[in-house]
C-alpha positions in Angstrom: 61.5 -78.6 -29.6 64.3 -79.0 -26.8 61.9 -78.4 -24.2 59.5 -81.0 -24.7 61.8 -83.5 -26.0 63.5 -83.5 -22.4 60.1 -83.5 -21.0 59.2 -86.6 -22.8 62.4 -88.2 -22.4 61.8 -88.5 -18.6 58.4 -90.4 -18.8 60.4 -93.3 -19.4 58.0 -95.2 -21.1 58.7 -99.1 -21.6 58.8 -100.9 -24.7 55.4 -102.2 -25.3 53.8 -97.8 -24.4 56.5 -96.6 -27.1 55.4 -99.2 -29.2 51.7 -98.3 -28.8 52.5 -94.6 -28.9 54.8 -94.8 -32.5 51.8 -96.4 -33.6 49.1 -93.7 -32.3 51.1 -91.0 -33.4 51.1 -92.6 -37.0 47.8 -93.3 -37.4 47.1 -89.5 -36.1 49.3 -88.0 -38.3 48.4 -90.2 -41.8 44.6 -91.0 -41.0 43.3 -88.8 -38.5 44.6 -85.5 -39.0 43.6 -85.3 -42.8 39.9 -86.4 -41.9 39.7 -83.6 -39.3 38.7 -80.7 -41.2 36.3 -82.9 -43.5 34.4 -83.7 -40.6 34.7 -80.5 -39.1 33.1 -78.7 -42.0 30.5 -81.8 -42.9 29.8 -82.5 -39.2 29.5 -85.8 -39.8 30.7 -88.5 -36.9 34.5 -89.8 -37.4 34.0 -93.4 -38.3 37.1 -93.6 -40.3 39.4 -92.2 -37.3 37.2 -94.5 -35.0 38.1 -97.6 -37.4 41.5 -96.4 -37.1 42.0 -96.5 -33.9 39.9 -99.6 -33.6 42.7 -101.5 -35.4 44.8 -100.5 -33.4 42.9 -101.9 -30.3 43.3 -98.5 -28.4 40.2 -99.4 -26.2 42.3 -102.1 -25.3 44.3 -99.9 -23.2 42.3 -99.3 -20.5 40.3 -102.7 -20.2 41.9 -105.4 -18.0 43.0 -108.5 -19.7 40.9 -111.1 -18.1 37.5 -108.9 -20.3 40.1 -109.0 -23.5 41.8 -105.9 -23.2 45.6 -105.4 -22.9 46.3 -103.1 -20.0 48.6 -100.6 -20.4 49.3 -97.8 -17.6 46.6 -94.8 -17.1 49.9 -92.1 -18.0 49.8 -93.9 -21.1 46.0 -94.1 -22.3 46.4 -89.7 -21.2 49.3 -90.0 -23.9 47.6 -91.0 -26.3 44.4 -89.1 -25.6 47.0 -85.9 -26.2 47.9 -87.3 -29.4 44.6 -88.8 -30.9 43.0 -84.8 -29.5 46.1 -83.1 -31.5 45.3 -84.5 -34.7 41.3 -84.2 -34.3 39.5 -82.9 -30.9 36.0 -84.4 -32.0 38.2 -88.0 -32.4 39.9 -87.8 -29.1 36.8 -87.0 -26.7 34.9 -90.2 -29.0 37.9 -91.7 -27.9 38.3 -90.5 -24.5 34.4 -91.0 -23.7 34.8 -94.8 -23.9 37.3 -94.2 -20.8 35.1 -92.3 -19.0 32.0 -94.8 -19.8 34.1 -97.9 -19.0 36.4 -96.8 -15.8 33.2 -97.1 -13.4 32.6 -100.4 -14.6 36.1 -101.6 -14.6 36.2 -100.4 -10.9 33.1 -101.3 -9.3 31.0 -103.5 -11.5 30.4 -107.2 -10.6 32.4 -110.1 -12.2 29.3 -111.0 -14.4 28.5 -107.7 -15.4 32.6 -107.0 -16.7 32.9 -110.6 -18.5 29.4 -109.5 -20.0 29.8 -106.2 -21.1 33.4 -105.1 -21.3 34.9 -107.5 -24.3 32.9 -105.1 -26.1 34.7 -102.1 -25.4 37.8 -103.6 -25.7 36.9 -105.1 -29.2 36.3 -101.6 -29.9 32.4 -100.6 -29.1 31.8 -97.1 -28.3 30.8 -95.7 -24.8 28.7 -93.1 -23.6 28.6 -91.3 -20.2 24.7 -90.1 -19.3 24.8 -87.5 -16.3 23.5 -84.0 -17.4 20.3 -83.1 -17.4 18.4 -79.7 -18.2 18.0 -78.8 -14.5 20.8 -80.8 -13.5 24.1 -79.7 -15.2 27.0 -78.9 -12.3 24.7 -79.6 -9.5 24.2 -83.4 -10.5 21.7 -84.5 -7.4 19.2 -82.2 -9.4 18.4 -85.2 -11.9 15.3 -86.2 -12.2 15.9 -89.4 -14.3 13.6 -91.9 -11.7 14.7 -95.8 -11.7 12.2 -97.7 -10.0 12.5 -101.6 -10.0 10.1 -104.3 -11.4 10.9 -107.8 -10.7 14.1 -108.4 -12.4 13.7 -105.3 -14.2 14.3 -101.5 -13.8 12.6 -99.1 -15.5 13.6 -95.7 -16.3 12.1 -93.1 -17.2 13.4 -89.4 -17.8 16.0 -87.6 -20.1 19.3 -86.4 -20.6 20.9 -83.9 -22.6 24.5 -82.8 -23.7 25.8 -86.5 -23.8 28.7 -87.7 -25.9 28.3 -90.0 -28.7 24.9 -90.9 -26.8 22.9 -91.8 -30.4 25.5 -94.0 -31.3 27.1 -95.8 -28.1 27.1 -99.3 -27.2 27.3 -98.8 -23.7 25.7 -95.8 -21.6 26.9 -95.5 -18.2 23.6 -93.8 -17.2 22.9 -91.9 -13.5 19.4 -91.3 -12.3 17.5 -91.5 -9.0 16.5 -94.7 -7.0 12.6 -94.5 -6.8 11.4 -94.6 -2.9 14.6 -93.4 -2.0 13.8 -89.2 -0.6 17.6 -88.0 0.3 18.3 -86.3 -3.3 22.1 -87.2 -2.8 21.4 -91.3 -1.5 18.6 -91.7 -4.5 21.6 -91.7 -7.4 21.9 -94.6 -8.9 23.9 -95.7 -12.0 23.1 -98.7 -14.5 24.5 -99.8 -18.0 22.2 -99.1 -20.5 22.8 -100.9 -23.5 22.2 -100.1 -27.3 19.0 -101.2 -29.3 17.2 -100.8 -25.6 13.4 -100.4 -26.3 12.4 -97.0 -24.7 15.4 -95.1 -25.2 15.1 -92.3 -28.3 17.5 -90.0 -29.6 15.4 -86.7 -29.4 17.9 -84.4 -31.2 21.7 -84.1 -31.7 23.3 -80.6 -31.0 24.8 -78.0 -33.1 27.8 -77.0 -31.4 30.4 -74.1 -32.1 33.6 -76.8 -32.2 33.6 -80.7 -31.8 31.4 -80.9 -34.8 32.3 -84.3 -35.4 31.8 -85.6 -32.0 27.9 -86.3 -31.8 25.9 -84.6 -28.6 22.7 -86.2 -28.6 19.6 -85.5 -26.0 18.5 -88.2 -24.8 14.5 -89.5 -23.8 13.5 -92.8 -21.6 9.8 -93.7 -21.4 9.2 -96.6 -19.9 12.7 -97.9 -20.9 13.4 -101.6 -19.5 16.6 -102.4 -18.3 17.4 -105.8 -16.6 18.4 -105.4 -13.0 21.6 -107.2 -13.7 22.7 -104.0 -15.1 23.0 -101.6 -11.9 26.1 -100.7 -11.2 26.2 -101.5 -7.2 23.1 -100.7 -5.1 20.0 -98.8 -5.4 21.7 -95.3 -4.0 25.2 -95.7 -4.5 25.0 -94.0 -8.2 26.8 -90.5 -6.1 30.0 -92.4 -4.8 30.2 -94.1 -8.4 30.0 -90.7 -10.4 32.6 -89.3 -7.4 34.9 -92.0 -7.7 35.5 -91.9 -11.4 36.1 -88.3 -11.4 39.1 -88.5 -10.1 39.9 -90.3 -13.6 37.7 -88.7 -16.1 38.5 -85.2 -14.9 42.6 -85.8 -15.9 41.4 -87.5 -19.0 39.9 -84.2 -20.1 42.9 -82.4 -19.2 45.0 -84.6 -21.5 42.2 -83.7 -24.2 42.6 -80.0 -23.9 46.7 -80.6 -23.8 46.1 -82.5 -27.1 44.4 -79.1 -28.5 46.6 -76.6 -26.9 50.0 -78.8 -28.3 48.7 -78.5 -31.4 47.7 -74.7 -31.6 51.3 -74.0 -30.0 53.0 -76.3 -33.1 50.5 -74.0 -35.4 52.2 -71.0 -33.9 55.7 -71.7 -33.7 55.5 -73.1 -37.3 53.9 -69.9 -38.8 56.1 -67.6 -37.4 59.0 -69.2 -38.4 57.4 -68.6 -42.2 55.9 -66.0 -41.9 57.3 -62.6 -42.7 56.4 -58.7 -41.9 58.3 -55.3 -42.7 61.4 -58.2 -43.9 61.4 -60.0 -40.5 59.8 -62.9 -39.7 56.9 -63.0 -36.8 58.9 -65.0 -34.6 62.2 -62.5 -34.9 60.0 -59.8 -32.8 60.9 -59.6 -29.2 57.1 -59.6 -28.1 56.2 -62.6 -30.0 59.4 -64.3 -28.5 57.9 -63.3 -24.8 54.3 -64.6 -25.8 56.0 -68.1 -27.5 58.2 -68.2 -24.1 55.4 -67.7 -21.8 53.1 -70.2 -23.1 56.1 -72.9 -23.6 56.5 -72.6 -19.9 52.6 -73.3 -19.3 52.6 -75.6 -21.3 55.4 -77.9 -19.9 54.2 -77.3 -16.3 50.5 -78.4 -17.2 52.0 -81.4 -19.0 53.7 -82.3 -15.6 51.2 -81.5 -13.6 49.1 -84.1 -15.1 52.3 -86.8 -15.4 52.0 -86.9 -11.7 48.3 -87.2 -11.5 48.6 -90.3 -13.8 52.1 -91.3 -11.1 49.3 -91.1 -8.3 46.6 -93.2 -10.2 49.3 -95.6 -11.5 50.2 -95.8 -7.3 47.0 -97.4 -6.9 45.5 -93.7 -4.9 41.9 -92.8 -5.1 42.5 -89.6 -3.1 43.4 -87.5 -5.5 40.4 -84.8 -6.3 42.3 -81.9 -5.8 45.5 -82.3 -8.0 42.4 -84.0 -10.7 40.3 -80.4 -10.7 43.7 -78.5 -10.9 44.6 -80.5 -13.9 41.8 -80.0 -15.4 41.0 -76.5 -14.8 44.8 -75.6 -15.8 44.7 -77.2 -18.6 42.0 -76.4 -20.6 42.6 -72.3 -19.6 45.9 -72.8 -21.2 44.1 -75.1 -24.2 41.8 -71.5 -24.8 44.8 -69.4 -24.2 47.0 -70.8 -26.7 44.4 -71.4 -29.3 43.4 -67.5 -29.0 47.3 -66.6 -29.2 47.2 -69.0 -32.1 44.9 -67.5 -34.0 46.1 -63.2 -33.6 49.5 -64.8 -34.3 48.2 -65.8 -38.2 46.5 -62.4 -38.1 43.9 -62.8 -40.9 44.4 -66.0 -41.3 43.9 -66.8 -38.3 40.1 -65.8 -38.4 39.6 -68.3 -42.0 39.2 -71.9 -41.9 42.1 -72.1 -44.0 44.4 -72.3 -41.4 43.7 -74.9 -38.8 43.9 -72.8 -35.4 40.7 -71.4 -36.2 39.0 -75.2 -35.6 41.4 -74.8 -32.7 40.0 -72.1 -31.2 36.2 -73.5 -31.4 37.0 -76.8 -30.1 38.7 -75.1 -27.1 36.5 -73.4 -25.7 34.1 -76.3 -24.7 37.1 -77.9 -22.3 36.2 -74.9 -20.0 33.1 -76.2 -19.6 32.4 -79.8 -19.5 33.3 -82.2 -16.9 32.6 -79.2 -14.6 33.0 -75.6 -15.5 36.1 -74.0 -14.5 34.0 -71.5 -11.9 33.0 -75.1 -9.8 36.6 -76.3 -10.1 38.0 -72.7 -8.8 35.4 -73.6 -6.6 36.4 -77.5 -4.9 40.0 -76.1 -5.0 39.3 -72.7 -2.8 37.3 -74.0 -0.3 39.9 -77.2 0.4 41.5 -74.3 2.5 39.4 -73.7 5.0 40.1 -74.4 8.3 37.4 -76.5 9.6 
């Protein structure tokens, strides 16, 4: 398609990202994309399309090179996000979630704690980001997760729910509150959990409408023990931490809901180029033609949209909230949008899991909702113009 080819052609990528991106885009299109609808229907987690990507040191990415990773820029790890969440949505959040688990660490952690614990993302281990909570889902300084120290340990005690890949992470980037701090907001504090941890259960994993493949466990502590050398800062800095690495989580999701709404608008134009009514095909009406056009144009804003979000983290900014929530919230609207225009353009088929758009269509809606609904994004963007 003209359009995007242009679009493409002026992210200028270097040799070694289109060398990484040839490679992502064939291991999505000959491994990944067949296993999606197995897993989709069976539920079961993607270790195949994990593997895959494994072997192709993806992790390695976004991990600097002194922990063993081979750093790439942050428009390229949203590349391949897109591509990876084309083929398989449940595959690219797995994917994507190590990101989100690992930035924060990457960032802020100490020296010891990066040479300790990220060579094992990079060699591929599998991350988890712990935040929500049953009475803490948008509002996060409702958790109730308590850390209070022992001696060289700290335990934790509490639960989470709704987490990514939580029953089978390595690595759980987990928020909860400082004991014998009171301010509900200077309590947070974040630590990396690791796996096999004695006092950390998987209560239940969750039956979701889309992303079947991608695990959502609830998680309990009871008197879980976690060596002090695993908090992340200070006792209270946990709300700055989760802050901070929203600003790169929150365009990571946006390239995951690009990856779904690419593939529901390939789906679309493909079917009505096929596909034939009253001797015409669906794509030689005039309205379809307005509904293609429309959605082309959204489409290729949204995509450069978040390009410069990834120019402004690239830059080295950290000030960039704002044009993070507008990715996101733009994005996955359009990712529901053009999965639900995906699916009455197959008619019938479109409502059978014959056809792919109707996995589409599940796995969309959930980008509306995660990593802050769309209402608290509306939200942080609205109020950013009042006049003080």
């Amino acid at each position: 398609m003209k359009l995007f080819e242009q679009l493409e052609r002026a992210r200028r990528w270097g040799e070694d990202e289109r060398s990484v991106l040839e490679q992502a885009r064939r291991v999505a299109s000959e491994v990944i994309a067949p296993n999606a609808e197995r897993y989709d229907r069976s539920g079961e987690f993607p270790w195949d399309n994990v593997e895959a990507l494994n072997a192709l040191g993806l992790n390695a990415v976004f991990v600097p090179e002194a922990y063993g990773g081979a750093p790439l820029s942050y428009a390229l790890y949203l590349e391949c996000v897109k591509i990876v969440s084309a083929a398989c949505a449940s595959t690219g959040i797995v994917y994507a979630t190590n990101f989100h688990a690992s930035k924060p660490l990457i960032d802020l952690g100490s020296e010891e704690q990066k040479r300790r614990l990220l060579p094992r993302i990079a060699e591929g281990g599998l991350g988890a980001l712990a935040i929500t909570e049953e009475s803490a889902g948008s509002d996060a300084t409702g958790m109730k997760t308590r850390f209070t120290a022992d001696g060289d340990e700290i335990v934790v005690d509490g639960a989470k729910q709704f987490i990514t890949s939580g029953d089978v992470a390595d690595l759980i980037l987990l928020f909860g509150k400082w004991s014998g701090i009171d301010d509900p907001r200077g309590a947070i504090s974040a630590l990396m959990l690791e796996k096999g941890t004695p006092g950390m259960s998987v209560v239940r994993l969750e039956e979701k409408m889309g992303h079947r493949a991608s695990s959502t466990a609830a998680l309990a502590f009871d008197g879980c023990r976690v060596p002090r050398a695993n908090l992340l800062g200070e006792p209270g800095s946990g709300l700055a931490t989760l802050l901070a690495s929203l600003n790169k989580s929150r365009p990571s999701t946006a390239a995951h809901a690009l990856g779904i709404a690419r593939a529901a608008f390939e789906d679309m134009v493909a079917y009505a180029n096929q596909r034939e009514q009253s001797g015409r095909r669906v794509i030689d009406f005039q309205g379809n033609q307005f509904t293609l056009a429309d959605l082309a144009g959204e489409l290729a804003l949204a995509e450069r949209w978040l390009d410069y979000v990834a120019e402004l983290a690239d830059a080295g900014g950290e000030d960039f909230g704002l044009e993070a929530s507008l990715a996101k919230l733009r994005a996955s609207d359009l990712a529901m949008r053009m999965a639900t225009e995906a699916v009455q353009f197959h008619g019938g088929y479109g409502y059978c899991s014959d056809f792919r758009v109707e996995r589409l269509m599940r796995d969309a809606k959930v980008t509306q909702i995660w990593e802050g609904t769309n209402q608290v994004h509306r939200q942080l963007i609205g109020r950013s113009f009042r006049r003080r």
